[in-house]
C-alpha positions as semicolon CSV with decimal commas, in nm:
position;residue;x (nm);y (nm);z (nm)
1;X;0,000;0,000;0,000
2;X;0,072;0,397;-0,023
3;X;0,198;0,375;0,317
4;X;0,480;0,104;0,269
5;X;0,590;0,333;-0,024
6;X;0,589;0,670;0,186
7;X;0,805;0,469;0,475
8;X;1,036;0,380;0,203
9;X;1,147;0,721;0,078
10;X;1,142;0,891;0,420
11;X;1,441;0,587;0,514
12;X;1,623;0,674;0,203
13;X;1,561;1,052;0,210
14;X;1,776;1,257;0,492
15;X;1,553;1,376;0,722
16;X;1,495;1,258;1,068
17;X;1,173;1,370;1,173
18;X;0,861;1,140;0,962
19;X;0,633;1,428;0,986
20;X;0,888;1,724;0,823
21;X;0,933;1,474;0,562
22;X;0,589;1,446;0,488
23;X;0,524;1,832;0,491
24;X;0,828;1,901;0,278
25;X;0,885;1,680;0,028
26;X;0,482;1,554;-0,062
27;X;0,329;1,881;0,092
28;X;0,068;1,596;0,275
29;X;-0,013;1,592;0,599
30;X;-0,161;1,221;0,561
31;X;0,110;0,901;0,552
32;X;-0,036;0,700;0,319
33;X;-0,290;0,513;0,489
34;X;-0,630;0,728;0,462
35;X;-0,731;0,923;0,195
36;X;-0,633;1,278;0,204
37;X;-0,725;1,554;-0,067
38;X;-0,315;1,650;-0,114
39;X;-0,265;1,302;-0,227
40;X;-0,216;1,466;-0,590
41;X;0,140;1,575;-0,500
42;X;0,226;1,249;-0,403
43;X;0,138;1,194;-0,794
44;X;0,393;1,357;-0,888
45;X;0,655;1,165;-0,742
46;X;0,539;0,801;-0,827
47;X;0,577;0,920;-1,153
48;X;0,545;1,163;-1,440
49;X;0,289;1,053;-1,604
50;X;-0,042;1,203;-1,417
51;X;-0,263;0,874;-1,562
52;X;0,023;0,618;-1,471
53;X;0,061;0,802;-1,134
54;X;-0,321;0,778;-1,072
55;X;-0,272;0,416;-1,139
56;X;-0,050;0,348;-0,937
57;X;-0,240;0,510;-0,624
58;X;-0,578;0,354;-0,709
59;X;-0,378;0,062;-0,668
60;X;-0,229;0,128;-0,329
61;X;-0,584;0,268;-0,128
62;X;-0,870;0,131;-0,021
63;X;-1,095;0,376;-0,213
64;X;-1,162;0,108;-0,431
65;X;-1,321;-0,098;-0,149
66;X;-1,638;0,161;-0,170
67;X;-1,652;0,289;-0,500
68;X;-1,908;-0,034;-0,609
69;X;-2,109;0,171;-0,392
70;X;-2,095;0,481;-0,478
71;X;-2,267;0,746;-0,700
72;X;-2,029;0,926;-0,976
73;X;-2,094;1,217;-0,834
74;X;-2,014;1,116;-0,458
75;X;-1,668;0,947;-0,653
76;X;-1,587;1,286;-0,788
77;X;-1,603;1,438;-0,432
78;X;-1,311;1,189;-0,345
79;X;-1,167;1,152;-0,640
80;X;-0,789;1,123;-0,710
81;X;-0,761;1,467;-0,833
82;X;-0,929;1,657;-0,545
83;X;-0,848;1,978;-0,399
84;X;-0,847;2,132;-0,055
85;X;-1,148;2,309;-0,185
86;X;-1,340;1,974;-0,207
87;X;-1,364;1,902;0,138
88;X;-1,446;1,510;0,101
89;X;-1,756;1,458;0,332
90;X;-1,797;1,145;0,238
91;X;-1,407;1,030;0,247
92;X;-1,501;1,086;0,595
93;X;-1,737;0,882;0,686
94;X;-1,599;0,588;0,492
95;X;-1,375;0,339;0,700
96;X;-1,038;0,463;0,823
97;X;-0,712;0,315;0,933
98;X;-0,620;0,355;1,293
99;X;-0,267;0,367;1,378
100;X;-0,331;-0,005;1,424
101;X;-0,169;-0,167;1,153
102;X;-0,235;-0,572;1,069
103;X;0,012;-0,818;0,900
104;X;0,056;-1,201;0,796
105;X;0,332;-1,370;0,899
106;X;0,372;-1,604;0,610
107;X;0,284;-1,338;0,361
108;X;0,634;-1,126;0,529
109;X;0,819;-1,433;0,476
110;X;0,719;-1,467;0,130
111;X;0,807;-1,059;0,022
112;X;1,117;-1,101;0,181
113;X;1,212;-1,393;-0,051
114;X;1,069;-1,232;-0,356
115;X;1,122;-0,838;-0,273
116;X;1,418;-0,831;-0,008
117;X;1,163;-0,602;0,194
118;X;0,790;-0,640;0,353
119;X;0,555;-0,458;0,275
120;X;0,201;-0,355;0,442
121;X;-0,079;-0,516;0,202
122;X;-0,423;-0,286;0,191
123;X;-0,610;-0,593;0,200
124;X;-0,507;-0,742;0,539
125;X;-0,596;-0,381;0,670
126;X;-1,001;-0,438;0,587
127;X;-1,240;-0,369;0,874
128;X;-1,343;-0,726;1,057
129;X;-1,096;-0,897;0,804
130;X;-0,910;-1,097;1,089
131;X;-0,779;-1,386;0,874
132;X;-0,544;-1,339;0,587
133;X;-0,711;-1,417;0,248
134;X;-0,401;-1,599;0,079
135;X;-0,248;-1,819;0,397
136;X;-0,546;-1,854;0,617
137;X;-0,366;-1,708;0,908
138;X;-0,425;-1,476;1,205
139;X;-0,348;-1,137;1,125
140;X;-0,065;-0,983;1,345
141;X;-0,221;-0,619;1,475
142;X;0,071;-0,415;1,559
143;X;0,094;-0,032;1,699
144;X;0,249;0,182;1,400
145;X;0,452;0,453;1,539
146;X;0,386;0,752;1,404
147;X;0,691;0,955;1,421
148;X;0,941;0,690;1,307
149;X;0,689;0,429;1,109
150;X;0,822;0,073;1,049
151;X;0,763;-0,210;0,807
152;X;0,604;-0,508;0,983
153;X;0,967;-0,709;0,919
154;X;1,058;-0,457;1,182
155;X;0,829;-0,621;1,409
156;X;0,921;-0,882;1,633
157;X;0,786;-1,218;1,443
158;X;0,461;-1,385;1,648
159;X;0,378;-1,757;1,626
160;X;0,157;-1,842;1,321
161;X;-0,214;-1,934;1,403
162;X;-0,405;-2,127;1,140
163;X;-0,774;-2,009;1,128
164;X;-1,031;-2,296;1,062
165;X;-1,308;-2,096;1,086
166;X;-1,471;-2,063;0,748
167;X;-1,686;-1,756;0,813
168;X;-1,365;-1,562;0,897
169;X;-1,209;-1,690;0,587
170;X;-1,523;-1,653;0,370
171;X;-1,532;-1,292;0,541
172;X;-1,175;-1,188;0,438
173;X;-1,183;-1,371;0,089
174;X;-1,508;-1,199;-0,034
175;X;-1,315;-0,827;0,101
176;X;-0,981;-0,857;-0,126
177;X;-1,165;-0,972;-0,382
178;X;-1,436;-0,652;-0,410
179;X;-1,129;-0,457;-0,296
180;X;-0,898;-0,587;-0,629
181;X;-1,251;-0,627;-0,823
182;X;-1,205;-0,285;-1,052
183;X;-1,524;-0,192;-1,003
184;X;-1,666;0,155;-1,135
185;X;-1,931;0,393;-0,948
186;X;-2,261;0,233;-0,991
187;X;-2,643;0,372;-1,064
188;X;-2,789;0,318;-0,715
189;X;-3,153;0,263;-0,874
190;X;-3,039;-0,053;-1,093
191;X;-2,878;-0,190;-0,806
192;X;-3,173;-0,171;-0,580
193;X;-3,365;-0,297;-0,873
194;X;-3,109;-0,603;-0,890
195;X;-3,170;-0,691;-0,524
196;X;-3,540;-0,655;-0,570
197;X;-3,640;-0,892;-0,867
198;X;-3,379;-1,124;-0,755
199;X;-3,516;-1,140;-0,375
200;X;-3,838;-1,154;-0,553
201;X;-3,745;-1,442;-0,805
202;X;-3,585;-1,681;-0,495
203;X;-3,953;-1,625;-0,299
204;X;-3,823;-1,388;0,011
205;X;-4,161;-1,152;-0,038
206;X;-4,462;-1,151;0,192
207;X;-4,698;-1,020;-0,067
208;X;-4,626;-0,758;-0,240
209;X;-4,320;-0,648;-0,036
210;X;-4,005;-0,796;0,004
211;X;-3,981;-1,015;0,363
212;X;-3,611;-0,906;0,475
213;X;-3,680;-1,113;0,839
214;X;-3,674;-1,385;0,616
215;X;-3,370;-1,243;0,432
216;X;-3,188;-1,211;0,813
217;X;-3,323;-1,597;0,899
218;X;-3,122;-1,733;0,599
219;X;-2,815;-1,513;0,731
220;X;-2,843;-1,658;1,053
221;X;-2,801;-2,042;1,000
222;X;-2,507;-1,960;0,720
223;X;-2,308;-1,708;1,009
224;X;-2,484;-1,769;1,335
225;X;-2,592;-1,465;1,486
226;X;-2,280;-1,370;1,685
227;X;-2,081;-1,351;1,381
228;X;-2,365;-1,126;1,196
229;X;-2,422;-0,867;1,478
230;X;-2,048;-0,844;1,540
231;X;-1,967;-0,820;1,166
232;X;-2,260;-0,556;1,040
233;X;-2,195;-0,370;1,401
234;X;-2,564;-0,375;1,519
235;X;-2,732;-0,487;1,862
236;X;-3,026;-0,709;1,751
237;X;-3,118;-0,899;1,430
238;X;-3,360;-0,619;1,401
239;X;-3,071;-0,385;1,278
240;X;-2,932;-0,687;1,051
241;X;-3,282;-0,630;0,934
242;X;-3,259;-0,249;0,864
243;X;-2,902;-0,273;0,716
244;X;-3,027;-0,534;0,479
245;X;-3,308;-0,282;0,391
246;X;-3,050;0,019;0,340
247;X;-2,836;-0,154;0,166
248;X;-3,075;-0,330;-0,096
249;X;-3,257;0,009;-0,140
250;X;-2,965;0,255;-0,148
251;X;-3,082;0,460;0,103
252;X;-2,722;0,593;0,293
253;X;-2,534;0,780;0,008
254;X;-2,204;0,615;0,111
255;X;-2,309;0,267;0,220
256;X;-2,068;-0,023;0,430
257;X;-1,937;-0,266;0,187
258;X;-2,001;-0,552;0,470
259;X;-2,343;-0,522;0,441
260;X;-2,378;-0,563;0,067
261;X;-2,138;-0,884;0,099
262;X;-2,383;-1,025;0,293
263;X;-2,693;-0,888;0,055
264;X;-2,491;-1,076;-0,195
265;X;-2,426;-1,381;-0,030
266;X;-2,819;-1,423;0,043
267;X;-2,927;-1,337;-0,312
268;X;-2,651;-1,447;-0,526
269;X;-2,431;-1,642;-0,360
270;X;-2,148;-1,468;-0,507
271;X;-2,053;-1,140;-0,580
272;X;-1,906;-1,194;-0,929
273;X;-2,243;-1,330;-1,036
274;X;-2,406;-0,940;-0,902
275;X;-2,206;-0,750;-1,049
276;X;-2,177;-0,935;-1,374
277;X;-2,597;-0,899;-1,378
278;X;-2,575;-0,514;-1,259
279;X;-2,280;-0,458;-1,545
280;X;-2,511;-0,613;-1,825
281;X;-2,822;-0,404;-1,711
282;X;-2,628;-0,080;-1,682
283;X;-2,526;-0,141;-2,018
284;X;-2,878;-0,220;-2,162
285;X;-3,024;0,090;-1,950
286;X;-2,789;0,286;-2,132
287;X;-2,865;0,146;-2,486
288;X;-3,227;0,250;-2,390
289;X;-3,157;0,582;-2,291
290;X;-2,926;0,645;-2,597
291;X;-3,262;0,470;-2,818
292;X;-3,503;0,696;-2,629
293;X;-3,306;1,033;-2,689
294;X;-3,245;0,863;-3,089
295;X;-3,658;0,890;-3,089
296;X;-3,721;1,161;-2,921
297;X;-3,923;1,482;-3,056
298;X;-3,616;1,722;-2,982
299;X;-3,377;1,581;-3,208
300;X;-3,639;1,525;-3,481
301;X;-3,553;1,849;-3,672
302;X;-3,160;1,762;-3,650
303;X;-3,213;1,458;-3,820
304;X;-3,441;1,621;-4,060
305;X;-3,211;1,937;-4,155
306;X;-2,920;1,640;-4,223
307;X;-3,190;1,445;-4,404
308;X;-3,206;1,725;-4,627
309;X;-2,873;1,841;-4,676
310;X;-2,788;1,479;-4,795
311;X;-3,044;1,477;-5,005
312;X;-2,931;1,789;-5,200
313;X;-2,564;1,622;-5,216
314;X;-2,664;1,266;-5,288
315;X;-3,032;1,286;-5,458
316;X;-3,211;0,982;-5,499
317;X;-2,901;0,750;-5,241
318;X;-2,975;0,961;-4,990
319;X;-3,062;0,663;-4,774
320;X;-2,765;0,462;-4,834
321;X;-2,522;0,835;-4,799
322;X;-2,684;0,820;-4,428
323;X;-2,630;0,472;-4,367
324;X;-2,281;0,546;-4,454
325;X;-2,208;0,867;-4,303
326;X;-2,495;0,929;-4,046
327;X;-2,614;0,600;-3,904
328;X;-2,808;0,759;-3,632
329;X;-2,991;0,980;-3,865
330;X;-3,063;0,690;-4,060
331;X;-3,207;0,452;-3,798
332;X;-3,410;0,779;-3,649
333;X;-3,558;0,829;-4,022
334;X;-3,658;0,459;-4,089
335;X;-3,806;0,453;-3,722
336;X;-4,000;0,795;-3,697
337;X;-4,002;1,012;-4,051
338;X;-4,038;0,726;-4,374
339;X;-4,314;0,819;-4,548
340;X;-4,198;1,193;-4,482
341;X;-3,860;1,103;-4,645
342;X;-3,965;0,913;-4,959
343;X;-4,228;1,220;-5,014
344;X;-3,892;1,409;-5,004
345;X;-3,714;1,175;-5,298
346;X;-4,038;1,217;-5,498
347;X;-4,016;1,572;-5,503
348;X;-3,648;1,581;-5,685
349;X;-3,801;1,433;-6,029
350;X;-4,182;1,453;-6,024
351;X;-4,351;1,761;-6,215
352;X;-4,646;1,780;-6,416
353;X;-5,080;1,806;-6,310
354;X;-5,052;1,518;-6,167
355;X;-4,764;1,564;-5,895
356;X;-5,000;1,562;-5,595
357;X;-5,111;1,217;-5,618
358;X;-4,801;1,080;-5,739
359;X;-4,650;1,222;-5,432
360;X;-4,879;1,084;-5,229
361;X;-4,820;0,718;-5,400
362;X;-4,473;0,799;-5,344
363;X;-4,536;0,820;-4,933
364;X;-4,697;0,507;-4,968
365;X;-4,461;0,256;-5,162
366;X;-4,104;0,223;-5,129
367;X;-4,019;0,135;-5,507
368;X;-4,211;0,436;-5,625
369;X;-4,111;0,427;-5,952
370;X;-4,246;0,015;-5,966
371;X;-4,551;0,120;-5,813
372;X;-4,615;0,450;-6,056
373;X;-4,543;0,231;-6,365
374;X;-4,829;-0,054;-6,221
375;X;-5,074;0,308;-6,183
376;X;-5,005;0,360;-6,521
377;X;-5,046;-0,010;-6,633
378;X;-5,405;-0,028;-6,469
379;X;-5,536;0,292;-6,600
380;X;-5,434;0,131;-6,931
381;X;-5,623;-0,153;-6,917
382;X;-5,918;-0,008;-6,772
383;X;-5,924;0,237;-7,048
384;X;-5,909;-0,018;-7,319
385;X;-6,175;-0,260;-7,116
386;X;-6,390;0,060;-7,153
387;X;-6,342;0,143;-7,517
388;X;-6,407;-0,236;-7,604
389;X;-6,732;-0,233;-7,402
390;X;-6,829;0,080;-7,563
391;X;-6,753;-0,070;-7,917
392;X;-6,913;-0,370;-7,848
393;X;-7,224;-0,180;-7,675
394;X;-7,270;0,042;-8,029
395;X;-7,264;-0,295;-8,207
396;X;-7,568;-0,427;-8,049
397;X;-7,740;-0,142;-8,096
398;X;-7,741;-0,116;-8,460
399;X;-7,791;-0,521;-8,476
400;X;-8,062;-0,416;-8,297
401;X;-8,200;-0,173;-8,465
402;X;-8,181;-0,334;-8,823
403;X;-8,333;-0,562;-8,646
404;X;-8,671;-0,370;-8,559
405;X;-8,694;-0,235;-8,911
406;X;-8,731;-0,576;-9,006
407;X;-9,000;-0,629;-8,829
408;X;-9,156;-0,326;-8,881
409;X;-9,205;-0,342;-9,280
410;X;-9,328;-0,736;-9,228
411;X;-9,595;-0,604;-9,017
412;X;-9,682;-0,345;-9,268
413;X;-9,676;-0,595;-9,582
414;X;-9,925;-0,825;-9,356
C-alpha cells in the first residue's frame, strides 16, 4: 500500500523527523494510509505521467473498497484529483485506518524472498478482516509509530495461528476480492432494482413487499448470529434487518461494503455473479436511454435538416449516404419520418398536373417508380376494357336496330 511506499522514501531521504518529511517533500499531511485531498502531490513523485501516477495510487488505497457503492458524483467528491477546496464529506465517513496496523506472517516471509523487503498489504488492513485471504492465518495487529513508522519485518515475528473458521475466511476472501474487483461507481436505482427482482425471483416476499426477516433468517443459519451482529456492528437482528433494507434500497449515500457482501451472499451467492448482472443491465439501461433520446421529438428536426442536406448532395441515395455517413440519422428516419422522407425523394423528379397524387403514391410505396409504372399499367387496361365495351355496346345497338326495321315493314306488308 501507499503507506509502505511513503516509509520507504522517508528511510532513504535525509531527514529525521517522519512528519517534516511528509510536509516538505509531498506537501501531505496524511502518511499513506487514509485518503487525504493533497494526495495529488504524491502523484507527482510516483511518476510523471499524471494517468500512470493515478494508477499506481488507485492501486495502493482502499478507495476502491467503496466505490461499487458509490454514486459518480459522490466518486468525484473523493476523487484522485481533489483539492483542498473539495472538502471530502464522504471520504469521511468511509472506513479509516487507525494507527493499528495488521500483518501475515507467512505473507512477510514470502516478500522477503521475492522483494528483499515487507511490505504492508491494503487488504489485510479491511475492517473485521481478521484472517489473511491468501495463507489462512491470524493477522498480526501491531501499533504503528507515528513519528518513526516501520515495516512489519521490523516487528518482532509472532507464532503463526491457522484459522479454521470458514466464516472468517469466507469474510476476508469476499473483502480482497471486491477490494482488487475494478469496479466503477454504480447507478444506485439498478442496483436496488437487482436486489429486488432477484429477492423476488428466490420467494423472500410476503406479498407484495419484500420479507427481509426472512432475508436475516437465511443469514443466521449460514453465520450464526454472533458472527452477523459483530460483523454488520448492530445490537439485535432487528438492525441486521434495517441494514439489509438500506443496503438493498440505497438509502445511505455512502453505504458499508459488509453489508452488501452479505446482501450478496443471500441473493446471489457470489458477488461476481451481481455485479456481472448489474454490469449487463447498466449497459442495456444505457442502450435505452441512448434509443429513447435517438426517438425523441427534440432531435427530430436535427435529423431532418441532415436528411435534407444529404439529399441535396446525394439525390435519390440519400438513404444509403446516411447509412454510410450518419447512421443515427438513418435509424431515427426509418423509425420515426419514412413516409416523410420518400415524399422528399419524390419531389427531386416529379412535375407535371398530376404531382400531388403521385407524391402521395410515393409516401406510400417504397419502389415508387415500380408502383407509378403498375398506376399507369391499370389505367391502361381499364381504359381499353372501356373502349371495347363501348364498341361492343354500339354494335348491339345497330344489330338491334336493323333488327326492328325488319319487323316493322313485315308487319306493314301483312
Amino acid at each position: 500500500m501507499l503507506h509502505s511506499l511513503v516509509i520507504m522514501g522517508y528511510r532513504l531521504s535525509g531527514y529525521s523527523n517522519f512528519k517534516e518529511f511528509k510536509q516538505q517533500t509531498y506537501k501531505c499531511h496524511s502518511d499513506g494510509r487514509n485518503w487525504h485531498p493533497d494526495y495529488p502531490y504524491i502523484i507527482k513523485h510516483l511518476d510523471s505521467c499524471r494517468f500512470t501516477g493515478k494508477a499506481m495510487l488507485y492501486n495502493m488505497l482502499q478507495l476502491p473498497y467503496h466505490i461499487p457503492f458509490m454514486t459518480p458524483v459522490s466518486l468525484a467528491m473523493n476523487n484522485l484529483g481533489g483539492s483542498k477546496a473539495q472538502s471530502p464529506a464522504n471520504a469521511r465517513r468511509m472506513q479509516s485506518i487507525g494507527p493499528t496496523l495488521n500483518y501475515c506472517p507467512k505473507c512477510v516471509q514470502r516478500q522477503l524472498g521475492i522483494y528483499g523487503r515487507s511490505l504492508w498489504e491494503r487488504s489485510h488492513q479491511l475492517k473485521f478482516a481478521s484472517v489473511c485471504w491468501r495463507h489462512g492465518t491470524r493477522l498480526i495487529p501491531v501499533e504503528q509509530h507515528l513519528h518513526h513508522p516501520l515495516l512489519p519485518a521490523d516487528f518482532e515475528m509472532q507464532d503463526t495461528e491457522y484459522v479454521f473458521d470458514s466464516r472468517e475466511i469466507w469474510l476476508a476472501n469476499q473483502s480482497r476480492d471486491l477490494l482488487v474487483g475494478n469496479h466503477g461507481p454504480s447507478n444506485l436505482a439498478a442496483m436496488a432494482g437487482l436486489y429486488r427482482a432477484r429477492a423476488i425471483s428466490l420467494g423472500y416476499t410476503r406479498g407484495r413487499k419484500i420479507d427481509y426477516g426472512t432475508i436475516v433468517d437465511h443469514l443466521k443459519k449460514r453465520f450464526q448470529e454472533d458472527f452477523l451482529l459483530r460483523t454488520m456492528q448492530c445490537a439485535d437482528l432487528d438492525g441486521v434487518r434495517g441494514a439489509l433494507y438500506a443496503a438493498m434500497n440505497s438509502v445511505r449515500l455512502v453505504a458499508n461494503p459488509i453489508h452488501h457482501l452479505f446482501c450478496m451472499e443471500a441473493l446471489f451467492g457470489d458477488q461476481r455473479l451481481f455485479f456481472s448482472q448489474l454490469k449487463a443491465l447498466s449497459r442495456s439501461e444505457e442502450t435505452a436511454g441512448r434509443v429513447a433520446a435517438l426517438n425523441s421529438d427534440e432531435t427530430g428536426p436535427v435529423h431532418k435538416q441532415i436528411f435534407m442536406v444529404e439529399l441535396r448532395r446525394s439525390g435519390q441515395e440519400v438513404m444509403v449516404a446516411l447509412h454510410k455517413n450518419f447512421p443515427f440519422t438513418h435509424s431515427w428516419i426509418l423509425r420515426n419520418a419514412l413516409v416523410w422522407s420518400r415524399r422528399k425523394i419524390a419531389e427531386l423528379t416529379l412535375r407535371g398536373p398530376k404531382r400531388p397524387s403521385q407524391l402521395r403514391l410515393a409516401a406510400k410505396h417504397r419502389n415508387f417508380r415500380e408502383a407509378l409504372e403498375e398506376q399507369m399499367s391499370r389505367r391502361a387496361i381499364h381504359a381499353n376494357t372501356a373502349a371495347k365495351v363501348l364498341a361492343s355496346g354500339s354494335a348491339v345497338g345497330a344489330h338491334s336496330a336493323q333488327a326492328f326495321h325488319r319487323m316493322s315493314s313485315e308487319l306493314r306488308r301483312a
